[in-house]
Backbone as numpy.savetxt, mean C-alpha at the origin, in Angstrom:
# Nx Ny Nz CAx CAy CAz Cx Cy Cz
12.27 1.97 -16.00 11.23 0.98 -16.15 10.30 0.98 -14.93
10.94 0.95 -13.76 9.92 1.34 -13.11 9.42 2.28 -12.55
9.94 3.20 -12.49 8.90 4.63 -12.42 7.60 4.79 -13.71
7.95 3.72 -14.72 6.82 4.21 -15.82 5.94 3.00 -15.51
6.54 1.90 -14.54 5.21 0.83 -13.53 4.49 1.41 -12.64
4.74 2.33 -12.25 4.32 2.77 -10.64 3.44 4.09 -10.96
3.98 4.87 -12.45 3.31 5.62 -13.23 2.00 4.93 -13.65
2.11 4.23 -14.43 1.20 3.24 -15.19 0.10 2.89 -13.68
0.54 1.93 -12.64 0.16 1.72 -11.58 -0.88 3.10 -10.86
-0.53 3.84 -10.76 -0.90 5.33 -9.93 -2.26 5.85 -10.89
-1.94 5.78 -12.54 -3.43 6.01 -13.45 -4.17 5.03 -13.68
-3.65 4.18 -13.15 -4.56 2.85 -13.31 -6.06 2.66 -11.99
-5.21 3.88 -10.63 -6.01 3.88 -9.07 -5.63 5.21 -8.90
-6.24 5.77 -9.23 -6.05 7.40 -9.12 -6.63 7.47 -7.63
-5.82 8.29 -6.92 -6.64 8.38 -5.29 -7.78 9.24 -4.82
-7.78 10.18 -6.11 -9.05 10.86 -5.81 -10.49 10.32 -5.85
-10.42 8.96 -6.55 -11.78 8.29 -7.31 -11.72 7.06 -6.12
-11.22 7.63 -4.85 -11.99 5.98 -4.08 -12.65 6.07 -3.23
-13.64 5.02 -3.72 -14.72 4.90 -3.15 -14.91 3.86 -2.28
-14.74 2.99 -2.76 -13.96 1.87 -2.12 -12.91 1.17 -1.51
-12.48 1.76 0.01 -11.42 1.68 0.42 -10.84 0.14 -0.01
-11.59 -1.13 0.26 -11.26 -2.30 -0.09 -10.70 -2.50 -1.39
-11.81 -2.10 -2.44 -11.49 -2.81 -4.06 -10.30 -1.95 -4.11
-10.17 -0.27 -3.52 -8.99 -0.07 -4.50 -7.77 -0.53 -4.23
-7.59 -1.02 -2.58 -6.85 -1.89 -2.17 -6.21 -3.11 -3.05
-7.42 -3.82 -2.96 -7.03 -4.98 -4.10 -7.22 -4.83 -5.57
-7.63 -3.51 -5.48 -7.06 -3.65 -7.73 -5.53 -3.21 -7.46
-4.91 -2.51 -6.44 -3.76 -2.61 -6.88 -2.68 -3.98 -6.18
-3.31 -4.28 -5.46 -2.32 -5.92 -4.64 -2.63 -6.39 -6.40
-3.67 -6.76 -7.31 -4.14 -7.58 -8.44 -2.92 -7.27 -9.35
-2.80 -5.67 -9.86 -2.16 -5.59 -10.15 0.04 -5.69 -10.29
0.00 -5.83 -8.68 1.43 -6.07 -8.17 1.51 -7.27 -8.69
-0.06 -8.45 -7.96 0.00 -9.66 -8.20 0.23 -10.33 -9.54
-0.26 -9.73 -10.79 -0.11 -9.95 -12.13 1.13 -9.46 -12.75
2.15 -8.68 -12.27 3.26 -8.41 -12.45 4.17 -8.50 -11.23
3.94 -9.71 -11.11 4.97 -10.10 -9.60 6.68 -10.72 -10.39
6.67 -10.73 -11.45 8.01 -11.02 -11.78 8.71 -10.01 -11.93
7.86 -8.77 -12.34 8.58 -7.60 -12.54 9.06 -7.00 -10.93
7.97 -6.86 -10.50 8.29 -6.69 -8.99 9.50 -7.38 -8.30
9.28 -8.83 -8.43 10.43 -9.36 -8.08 11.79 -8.61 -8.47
12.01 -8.39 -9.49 13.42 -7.38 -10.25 13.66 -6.52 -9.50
12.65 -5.42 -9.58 12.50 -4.38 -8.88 13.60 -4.79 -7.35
12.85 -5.71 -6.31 13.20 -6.35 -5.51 14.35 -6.91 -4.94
14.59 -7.48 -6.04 16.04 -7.77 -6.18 17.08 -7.14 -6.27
16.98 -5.50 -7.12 18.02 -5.05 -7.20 17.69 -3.77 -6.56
17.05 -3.55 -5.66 16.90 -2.56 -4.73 16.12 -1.57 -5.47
15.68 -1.73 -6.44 15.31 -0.44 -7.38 13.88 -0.36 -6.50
13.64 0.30 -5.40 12.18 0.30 -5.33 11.75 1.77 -4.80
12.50 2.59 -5.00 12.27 4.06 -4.72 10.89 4.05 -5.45
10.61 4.67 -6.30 9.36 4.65 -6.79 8.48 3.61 -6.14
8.89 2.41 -5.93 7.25 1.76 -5.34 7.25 2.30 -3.89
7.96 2.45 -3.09 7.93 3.13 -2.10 7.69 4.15 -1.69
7.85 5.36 -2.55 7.22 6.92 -2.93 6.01 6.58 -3.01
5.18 5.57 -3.91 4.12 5.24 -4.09 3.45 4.78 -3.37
3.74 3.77 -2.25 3.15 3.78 -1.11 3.24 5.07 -0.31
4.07 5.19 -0.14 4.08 6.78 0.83 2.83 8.03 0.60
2.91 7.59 -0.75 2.27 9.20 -1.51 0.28 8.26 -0.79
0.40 7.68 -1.36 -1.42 6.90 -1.30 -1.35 7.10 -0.08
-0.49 6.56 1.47 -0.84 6.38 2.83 -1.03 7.95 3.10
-0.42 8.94 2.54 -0.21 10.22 2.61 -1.86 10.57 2.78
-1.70 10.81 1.53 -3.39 10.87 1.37 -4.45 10.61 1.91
-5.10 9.20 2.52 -5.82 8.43 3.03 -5.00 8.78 4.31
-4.47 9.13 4.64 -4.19 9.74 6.57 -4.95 11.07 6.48
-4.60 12.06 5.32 -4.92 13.26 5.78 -6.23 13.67 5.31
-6.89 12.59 4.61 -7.81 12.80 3.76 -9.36 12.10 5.03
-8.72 10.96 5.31 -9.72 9.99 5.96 -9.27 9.27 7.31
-8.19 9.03 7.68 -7.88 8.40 8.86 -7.39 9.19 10.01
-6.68 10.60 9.72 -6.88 11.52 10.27 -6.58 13.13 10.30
-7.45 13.25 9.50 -7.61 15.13 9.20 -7.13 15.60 9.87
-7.09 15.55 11.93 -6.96 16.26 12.46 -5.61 16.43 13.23
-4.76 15.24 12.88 -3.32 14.74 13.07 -2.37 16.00 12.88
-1.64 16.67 13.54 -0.61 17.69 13.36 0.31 17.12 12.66
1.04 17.91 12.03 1.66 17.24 10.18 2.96 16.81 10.80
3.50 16.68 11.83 4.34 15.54 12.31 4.06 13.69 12.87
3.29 14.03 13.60 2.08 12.66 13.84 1.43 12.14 12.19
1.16 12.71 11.38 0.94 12.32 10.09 1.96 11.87 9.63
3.17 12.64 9.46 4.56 12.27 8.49 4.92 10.85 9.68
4.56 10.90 10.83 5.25 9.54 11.74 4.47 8.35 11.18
2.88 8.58 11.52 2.09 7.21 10.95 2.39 6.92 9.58
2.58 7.64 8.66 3.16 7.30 7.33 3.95 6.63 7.39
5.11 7.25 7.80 6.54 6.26 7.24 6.04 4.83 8.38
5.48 4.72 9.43 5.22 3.80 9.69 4.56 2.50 9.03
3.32 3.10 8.64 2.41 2.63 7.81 3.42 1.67 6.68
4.43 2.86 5.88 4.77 2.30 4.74 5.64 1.46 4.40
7.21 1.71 5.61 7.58 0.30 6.09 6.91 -1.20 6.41
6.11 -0.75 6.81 5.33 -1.97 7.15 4.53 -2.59 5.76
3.70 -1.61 5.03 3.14 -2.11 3.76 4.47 -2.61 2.88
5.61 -1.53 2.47 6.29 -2.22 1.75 7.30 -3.73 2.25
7.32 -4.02 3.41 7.96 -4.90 3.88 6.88 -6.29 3.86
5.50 -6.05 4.34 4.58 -7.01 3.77 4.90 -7.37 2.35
4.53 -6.24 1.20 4.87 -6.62 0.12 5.62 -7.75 -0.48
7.13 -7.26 0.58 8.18 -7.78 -0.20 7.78 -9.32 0.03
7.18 -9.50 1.36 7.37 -11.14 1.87 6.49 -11.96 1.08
5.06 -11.04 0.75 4.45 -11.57 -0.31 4.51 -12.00 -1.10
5.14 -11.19 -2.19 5.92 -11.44 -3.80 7.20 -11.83 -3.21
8.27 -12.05 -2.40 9.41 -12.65 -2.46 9.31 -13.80 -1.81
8.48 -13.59 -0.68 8.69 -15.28 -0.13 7.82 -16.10 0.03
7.39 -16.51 -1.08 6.74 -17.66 -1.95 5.49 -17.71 -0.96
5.03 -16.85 -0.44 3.54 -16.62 0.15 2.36 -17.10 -0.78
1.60 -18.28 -0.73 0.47 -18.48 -1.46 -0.70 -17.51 -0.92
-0.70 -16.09 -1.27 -2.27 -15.96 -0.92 -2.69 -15.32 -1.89
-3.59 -14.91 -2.28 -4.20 -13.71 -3.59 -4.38 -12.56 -2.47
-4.43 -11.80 -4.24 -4.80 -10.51 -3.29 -6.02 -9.93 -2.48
-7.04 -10.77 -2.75 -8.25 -10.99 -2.14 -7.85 -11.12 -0.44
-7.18 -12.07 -0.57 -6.83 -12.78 0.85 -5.55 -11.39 1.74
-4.74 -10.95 0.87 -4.18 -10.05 1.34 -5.20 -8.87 1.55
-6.08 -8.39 0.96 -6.56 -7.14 1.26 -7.67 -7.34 2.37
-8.53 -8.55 2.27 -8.72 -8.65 3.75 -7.79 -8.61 4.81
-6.04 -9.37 4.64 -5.56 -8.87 5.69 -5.35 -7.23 6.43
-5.00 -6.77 5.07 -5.17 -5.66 5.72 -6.08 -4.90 5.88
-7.51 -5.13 5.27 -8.60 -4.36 6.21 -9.12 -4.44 7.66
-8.93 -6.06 8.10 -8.95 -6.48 8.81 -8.11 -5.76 10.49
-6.79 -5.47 9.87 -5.78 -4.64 10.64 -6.12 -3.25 10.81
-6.39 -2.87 9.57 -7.01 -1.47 10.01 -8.49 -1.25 10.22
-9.13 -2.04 10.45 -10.60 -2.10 11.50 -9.72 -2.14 12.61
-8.98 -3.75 12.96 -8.22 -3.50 14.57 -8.23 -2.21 14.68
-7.10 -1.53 14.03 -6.11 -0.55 15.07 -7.45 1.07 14.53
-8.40 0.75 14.21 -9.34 1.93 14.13 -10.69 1.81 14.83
-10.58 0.69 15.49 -11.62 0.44 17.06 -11.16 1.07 17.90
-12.01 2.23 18.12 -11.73 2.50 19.79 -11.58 1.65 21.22
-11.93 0.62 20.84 -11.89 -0.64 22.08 -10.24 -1.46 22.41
-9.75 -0.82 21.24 -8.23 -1.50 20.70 -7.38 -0.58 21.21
-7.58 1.08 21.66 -6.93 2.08 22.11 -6.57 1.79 23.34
C-alpha cells in the first residue's frame, strides 16, 4: 500500500518538471497533508521505507541537479542522508505531533532554511 502512495505521490511531482522549487514543495507537503491518516499508519508501524527512499531519491536530485553539481559524490551522498533525516523527522513531528500548520506554512519553513543555509553570509 504504500509503495503504490509514494508511487502515486512521485507521478503526481515528477522531478524533472520543476520549475518551481516552492509549489513543488508544497504540492507534495498538500498532498502528505490530505492523506495524513494514511501517513500516520505508515508511521506507526514503521512501514516508511518507501517514503524515505522518496525523500532521498528527490534530495538526490535537487543536490546534484541544483544545489550542488560540483559536490564530489561522497559530500553529495553526506548532505543527502543529512538533508533526509532531517526532512523525514520534520515530517513525522508534523503529521504525528498534532502540529497545526498547513503546508503553505511548512514550505515556507523550509524555504526559508534553505535561503539560510544557501547565503553566503551564513558560511
Amino acid at each position: 500500500m504504500q509503495m503504490d502512495f509514494t508511487a502515486q505521490l512521485q507521478n503526481r511531482h515528477p522531478l524533472g518538471e520543476i520549475v518551481n522549487f516552492s509549489a513543488y514543495v508544497e504540492g507534495i507537503l498538500t498532498d502528505l497533508y490530505q492523506h495524513a491518516d494514511l501517513i500516520r499508519v505508515f508511521l506507526r508501524n514503521n512501514a516508511t521505507a518507501d517514503l524515505v527512499h522518496m525523500i532521498n531519491y528527490s534530495l538526490q536530485f535537487i543536490i546534484d541537479r541544483y544545489a550542488a553539481p560540483d559536490a564530489d559524490t561522497d559530500n553529495a551522498r553526506l548532505l543527502c542522508a543529512f538533508l533526509t533525516g532531517g526532512g523525514f523527522y520534520m515530517l513525522h513531528q508534523w503529521l504525528m505531533g498534532d502540529i497545526q500548520k498547513t503546508p503553505a506554512q511548512i514550505t515556507e519553513l523550509i524555504m526559508g532554511f534553505a535561503k539560510h543555509l544557501s547565503s553566503k553570509s551564513n558560511l
